[in-house]
C-alpha positions as CSV (number, residue, x, y, z in Angstrom):
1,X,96.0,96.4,41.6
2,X,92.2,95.6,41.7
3,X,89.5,96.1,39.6
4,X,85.6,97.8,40.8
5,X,83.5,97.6,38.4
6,X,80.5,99.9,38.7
7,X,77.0,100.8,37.5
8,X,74.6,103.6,37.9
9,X,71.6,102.9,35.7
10,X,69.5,106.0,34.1
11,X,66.0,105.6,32.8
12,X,67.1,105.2,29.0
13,X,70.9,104.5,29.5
14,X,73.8,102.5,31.7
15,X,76.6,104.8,33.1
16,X,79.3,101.8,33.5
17,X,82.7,102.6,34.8
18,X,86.3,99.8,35.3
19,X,88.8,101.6,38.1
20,X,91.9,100.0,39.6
21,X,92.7,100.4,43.0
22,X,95.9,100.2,45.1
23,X,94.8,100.9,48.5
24,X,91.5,101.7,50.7
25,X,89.9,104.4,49.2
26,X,92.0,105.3,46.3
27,X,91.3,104.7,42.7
28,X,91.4,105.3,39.4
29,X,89.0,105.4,36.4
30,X,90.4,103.1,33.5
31,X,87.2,102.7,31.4
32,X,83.9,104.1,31.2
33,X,80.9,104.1,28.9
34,X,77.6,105.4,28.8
35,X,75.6,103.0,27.0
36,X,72.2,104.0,25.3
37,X,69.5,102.3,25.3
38,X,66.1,102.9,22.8
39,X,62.8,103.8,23.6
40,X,62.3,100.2,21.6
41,X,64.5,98.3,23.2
42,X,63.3,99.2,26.6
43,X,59.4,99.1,25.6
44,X,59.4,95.1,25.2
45,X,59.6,94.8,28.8
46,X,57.1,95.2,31.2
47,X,59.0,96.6,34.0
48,X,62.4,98.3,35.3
49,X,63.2,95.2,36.8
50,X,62.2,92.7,33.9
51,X,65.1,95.1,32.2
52,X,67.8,93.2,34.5
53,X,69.0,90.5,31.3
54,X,69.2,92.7,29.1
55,X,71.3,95.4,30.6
56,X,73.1,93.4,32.4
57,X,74.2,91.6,29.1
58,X,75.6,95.2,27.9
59,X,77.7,95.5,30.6
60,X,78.8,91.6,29.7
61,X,80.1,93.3,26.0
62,X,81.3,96.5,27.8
63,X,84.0,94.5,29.9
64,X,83.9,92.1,26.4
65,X,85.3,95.2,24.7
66,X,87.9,96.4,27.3
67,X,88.8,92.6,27.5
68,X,88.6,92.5,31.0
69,X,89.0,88.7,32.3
70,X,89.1,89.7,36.3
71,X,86.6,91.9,38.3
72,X,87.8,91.9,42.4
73,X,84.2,93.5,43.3
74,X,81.1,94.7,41.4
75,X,79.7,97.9,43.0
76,X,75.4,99.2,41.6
77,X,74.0,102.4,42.4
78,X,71.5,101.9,45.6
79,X,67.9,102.4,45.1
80,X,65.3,103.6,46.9
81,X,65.0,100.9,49.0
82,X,63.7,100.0,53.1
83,X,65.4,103.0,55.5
84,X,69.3,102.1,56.2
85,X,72.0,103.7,57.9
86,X,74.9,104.8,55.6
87,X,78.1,102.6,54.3
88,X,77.6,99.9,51.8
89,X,75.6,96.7,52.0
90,X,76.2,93.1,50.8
91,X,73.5,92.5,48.0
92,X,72.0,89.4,49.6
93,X,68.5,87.8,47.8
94,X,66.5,89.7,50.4
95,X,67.5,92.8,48.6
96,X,67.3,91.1,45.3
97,X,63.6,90.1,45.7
98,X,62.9,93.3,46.7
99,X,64.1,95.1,43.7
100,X,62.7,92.4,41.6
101,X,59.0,93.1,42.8
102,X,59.7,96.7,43.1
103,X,58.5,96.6,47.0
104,X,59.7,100.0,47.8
105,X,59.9,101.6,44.4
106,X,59.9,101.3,40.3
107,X,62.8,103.4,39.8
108,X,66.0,102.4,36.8
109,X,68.4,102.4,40.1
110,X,66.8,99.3,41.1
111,X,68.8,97.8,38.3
112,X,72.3,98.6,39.9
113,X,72.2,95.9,42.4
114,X,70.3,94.3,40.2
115,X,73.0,94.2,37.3
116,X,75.8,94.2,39.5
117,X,75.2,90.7,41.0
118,X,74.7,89.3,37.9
119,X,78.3,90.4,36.5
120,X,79.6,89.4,39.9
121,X,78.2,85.7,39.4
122,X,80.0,86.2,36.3
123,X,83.4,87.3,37.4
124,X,83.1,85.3,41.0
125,X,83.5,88.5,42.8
126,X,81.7,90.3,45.4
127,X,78.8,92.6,44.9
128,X,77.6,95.4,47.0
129,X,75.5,99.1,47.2
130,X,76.6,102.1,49.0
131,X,74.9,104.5,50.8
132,X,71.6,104.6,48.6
133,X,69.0,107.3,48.8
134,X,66.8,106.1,51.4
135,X,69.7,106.2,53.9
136,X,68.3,107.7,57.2
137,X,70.4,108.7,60.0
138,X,67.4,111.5,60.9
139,X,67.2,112.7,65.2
140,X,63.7,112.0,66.6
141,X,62.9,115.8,66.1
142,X,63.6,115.7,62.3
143,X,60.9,113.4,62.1
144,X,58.0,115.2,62.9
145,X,56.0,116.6,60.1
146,X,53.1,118.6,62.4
147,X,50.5,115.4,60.9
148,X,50.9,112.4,63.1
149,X,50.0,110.3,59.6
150,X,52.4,111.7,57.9
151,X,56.1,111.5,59.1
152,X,59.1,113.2,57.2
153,X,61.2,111.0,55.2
154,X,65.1,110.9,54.7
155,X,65.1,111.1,50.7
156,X,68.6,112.3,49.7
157,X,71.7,111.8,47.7
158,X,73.3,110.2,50.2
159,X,76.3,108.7,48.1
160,X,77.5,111.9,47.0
161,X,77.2,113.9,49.9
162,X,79.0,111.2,52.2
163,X,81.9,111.2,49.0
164,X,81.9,115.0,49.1
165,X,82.0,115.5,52.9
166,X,84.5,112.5,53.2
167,X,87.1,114.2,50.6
168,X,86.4,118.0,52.0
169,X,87.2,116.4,55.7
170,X,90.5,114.4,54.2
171,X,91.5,116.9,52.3
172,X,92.0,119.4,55.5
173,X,93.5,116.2,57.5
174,X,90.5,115.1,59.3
175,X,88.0,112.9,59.0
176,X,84.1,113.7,58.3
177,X,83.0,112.3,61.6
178,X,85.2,115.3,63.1
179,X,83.2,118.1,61.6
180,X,80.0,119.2,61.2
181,X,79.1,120.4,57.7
182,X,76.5,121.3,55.5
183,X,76.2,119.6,52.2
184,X,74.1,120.9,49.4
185,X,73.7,118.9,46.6
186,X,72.3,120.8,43.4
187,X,70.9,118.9,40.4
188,X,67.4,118.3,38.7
189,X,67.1,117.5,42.3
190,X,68.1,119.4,45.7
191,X,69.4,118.0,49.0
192,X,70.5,120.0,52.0
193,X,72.0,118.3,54.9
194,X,73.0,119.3,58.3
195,X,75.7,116.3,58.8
196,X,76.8,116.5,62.7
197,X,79.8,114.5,63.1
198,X,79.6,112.4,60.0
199,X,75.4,111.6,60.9
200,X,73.3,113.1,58.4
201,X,71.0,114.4,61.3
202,X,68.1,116.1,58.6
203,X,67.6,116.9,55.0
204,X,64.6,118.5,52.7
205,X,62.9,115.7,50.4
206,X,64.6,115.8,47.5
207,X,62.0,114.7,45.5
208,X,59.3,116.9,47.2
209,X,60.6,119.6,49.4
210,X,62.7,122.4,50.2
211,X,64.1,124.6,47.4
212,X,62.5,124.7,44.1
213,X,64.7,123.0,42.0
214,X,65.3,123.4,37.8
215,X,62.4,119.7,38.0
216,X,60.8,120.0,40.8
217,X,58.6,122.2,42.6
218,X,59.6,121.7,46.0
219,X,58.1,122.7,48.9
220,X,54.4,124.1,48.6
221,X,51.6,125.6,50.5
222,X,50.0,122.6,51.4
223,X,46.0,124.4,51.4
224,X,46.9,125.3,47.8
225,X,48.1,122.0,46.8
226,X,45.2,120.5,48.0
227,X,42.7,122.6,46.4
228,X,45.0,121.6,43.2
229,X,44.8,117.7,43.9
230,X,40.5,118.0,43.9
231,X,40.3,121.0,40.9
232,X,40.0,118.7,38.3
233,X,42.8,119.6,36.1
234,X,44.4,116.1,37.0
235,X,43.2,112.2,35.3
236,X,45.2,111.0,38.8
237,X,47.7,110.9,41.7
238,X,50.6,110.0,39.3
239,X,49.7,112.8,36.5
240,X,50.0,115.4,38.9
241,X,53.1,113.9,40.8
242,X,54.7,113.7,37.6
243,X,54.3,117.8,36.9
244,X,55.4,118.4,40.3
245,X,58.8,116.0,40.5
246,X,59.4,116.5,36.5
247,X,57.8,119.5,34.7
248,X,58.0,122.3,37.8
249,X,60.8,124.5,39.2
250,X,62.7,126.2,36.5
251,X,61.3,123.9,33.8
252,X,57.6,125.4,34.6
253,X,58.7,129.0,35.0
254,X,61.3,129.2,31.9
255,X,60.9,126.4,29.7
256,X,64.5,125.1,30.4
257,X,66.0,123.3,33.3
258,X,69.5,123.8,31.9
259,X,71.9,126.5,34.5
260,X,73.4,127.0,31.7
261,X,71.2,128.3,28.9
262,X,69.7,130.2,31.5
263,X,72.7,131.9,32.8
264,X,73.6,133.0,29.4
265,X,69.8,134.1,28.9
266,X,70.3,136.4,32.2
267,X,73.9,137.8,30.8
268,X,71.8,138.8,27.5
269,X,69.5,140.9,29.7
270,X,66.4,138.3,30.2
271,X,65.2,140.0,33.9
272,X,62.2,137.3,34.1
273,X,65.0,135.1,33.7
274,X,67.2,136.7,36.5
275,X,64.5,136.9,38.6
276,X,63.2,133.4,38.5
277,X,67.0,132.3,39.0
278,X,67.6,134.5,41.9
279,X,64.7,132.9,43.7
280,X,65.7,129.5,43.5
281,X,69.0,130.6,45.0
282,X,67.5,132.5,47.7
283,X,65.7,129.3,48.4
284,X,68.7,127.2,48.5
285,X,70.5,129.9,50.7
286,X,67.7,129.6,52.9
287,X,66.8,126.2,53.7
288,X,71.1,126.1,54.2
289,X,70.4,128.7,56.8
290,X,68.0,126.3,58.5
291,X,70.6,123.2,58.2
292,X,72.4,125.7,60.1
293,X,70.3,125.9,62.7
294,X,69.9,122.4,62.8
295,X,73.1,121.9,64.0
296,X,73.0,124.8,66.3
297,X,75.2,127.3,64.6
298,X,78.6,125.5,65.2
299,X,79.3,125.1,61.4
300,X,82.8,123.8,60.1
301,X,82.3,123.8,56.4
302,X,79.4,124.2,53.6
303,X,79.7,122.4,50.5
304,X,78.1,123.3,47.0
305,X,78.1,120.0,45.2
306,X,76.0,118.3,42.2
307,X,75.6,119.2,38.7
308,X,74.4,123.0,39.0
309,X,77.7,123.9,41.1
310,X,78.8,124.1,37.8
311,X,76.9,127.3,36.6
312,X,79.0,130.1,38.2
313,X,76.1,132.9,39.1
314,X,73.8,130.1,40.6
315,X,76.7,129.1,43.1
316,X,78.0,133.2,43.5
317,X,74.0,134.0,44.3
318,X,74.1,130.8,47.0
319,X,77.2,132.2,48.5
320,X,75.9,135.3,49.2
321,X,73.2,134.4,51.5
322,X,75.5,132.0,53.5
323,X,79.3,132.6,53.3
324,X,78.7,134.5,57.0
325,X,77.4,131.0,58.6
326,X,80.6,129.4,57.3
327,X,83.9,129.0,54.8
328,X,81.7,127.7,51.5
329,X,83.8,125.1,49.1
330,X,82.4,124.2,45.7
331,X,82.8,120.5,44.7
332,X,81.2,120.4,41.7
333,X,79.3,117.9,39.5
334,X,77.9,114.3,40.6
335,X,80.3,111.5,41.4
336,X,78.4,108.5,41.6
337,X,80.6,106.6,39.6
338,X,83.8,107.3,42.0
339,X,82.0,107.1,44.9
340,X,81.0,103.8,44.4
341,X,84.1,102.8,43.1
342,X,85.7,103.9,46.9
343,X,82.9,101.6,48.0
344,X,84.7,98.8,46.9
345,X,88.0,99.7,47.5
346,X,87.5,100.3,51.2
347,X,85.6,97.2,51.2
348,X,88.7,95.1,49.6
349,X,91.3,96.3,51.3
350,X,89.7,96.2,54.8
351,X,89.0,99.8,56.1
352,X,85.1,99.4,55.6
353,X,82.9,96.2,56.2
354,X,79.9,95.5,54.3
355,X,76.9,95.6,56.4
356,X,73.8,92.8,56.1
357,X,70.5,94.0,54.5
């Protein structure tokens, strides 16, 4: 059996996660921690990245602890890095200097390749990333914004949408680049994908566009906005990104961002509650209609996935709007962790080479 080690770092913790694997593709969780780390601890730095020591020494005494002596392959969560097509990628010192200087982004996933080829230098293993969120696989017309300055971005959660439309596919005895599907991956963030033939072909911003989500305000009326950017109200660019990617949606309407406390709020009667919840899944069911479309009507499969596929009425409201388009599955929750753990697997045992960055 081999061992994957894996790591998807948060903004004030370390998800860290030991599977075995037998074959391509298959494993099995054996240990996992989610290790905290204080608003004092992380303060002494001066970046994300000058964070890279110090986390990666936790996940030194996590392995410590599970007295693990052999790693076979050291798998970090992909950042926001330079536009790639999926599958995973090598973590060469290109890549390494690039998250080091933050080039593309300051975001905690820099740390996953970050921390990851440290322990492999450790351990003597291989490192790699899979399928990070600035994968783009976008067709020329997804491109076009209507601005010739401003082109549309492929933002997305590319790792578990390729794990959820890979396991839907295998599961009916295909493969994902047999179908075309639509993936819709609800969390503090939303990403809808039109994926023709394993391609994601299109997708909202999930950090700026398409649904509201319970963060983030999605997308806006762009003469509005700008009369918002010049009122005043706002010290800077990053203030008022920061109330539109982190304080909007759900937060700004309800106070909570949690499905959950607000389902129970609408089964206690709360009709502000209801309605605000109602139009985020109208939203969601709508901009799946235009994935749709995308990909011309000739729809195999939807798929609900990511942590609000959890709350029952959100994904019954969703279903609603599109269950005539095509057969909707929910796959539930975010699975990062296993996703890159299959990463590896496929990587050691053959079926998937790691591309160069």
């Amino acid at each position: 059996m081999k061992k994957i080690l894996v790591i998807n770092p948060g903004s004030t913790s370390t998800k860290v996660a030991l599977y075995e694997s037998g074959s391509a593709g298959v494993v099995q969780e054996i240990a996992s921690q989610s290790l905290t780390h204080s608003a004092e601890e992380l303060d002494k730095f001066e970046s994300t990245a000058a964070q890279e020591s110090f986390r990666s020494k936790t996940v030194s005494d996590f392995l410590k602890k599970n007295n693990v002596s052999e790693i076979d392959c050291c798998a970090g969560r992909g950042a926001p890095v330079k536009a790639l097509s999926a599958g995973s990628y090598a973590i060469n010192e290109i890549m390494l200097k690039e998250l080091r200087t933050e080039k593309y982004s300051n975001h905690p996933s820099n740390l996953g390749a970050l921390i990851a080829h440290s322990v492999a230098e450790q351990y003597k293993c291989s490192s790699l990333i899979a399928d990070p969120v600035s994968v783009d696989e976008f067709e020329p017309y997804s491109r076009y914004s209507g601005l010739p300055e401003m082109e549309r971005r492929s933002r997305l959660h590319a790792l578990n949408i390729r794990a959820m439309a890979r396991r839907y596919a295998e599961s009916r005895g295909n493969k994902m680049e047999d179908l075309n599907l639509i993936i819709a991956h609800l969390g503090g963030g939303i990403s809808i994908v039109p994926m023709k033939k394993g391609k994601m072909i299109d997708t909202n911003d999930a950090n700026d566009g398409g649904p509201f989500s319970p963060q983030r305000a999605g997308s806006l009326p762009s003469t509005l906005l700008v009369k918002m950017c010049f009122s005043g109200k706002y010290k800077d660019a990053a203030q008022l990104n920061s109330v539109l990617t982190k304080k909007s949606g759900l937060l700004a309407y309800l106070g909570s961002d949690d499905g959950r406390i607000i389902e129970e709020r609408i089964g206690k009667g709360d009709e502000q509650a209801e309605e605000v919840y109602h139009a985020m899944t109208y939203q969601i069911g709508r901009e799946i209609g235009s994935a749709a479309a995308a990909l011309k009507g000739r729809v195999d499969g939807i798929i609900l996935t990511g942590g609000l596929a959890f709350a029952p009425l959100c994904t019954k409201w969703v279903s609603e709007y599109i269950d005539w388009i095509a057969p909707v599955e929910i796959l539930a929750g975010e699975h990062e962790l296993a996703a890159l753990a299959e990463a590896g697997s496929r990587y050691i045992y053959g079926a998937e080479t790691l591309k160069e960055y």
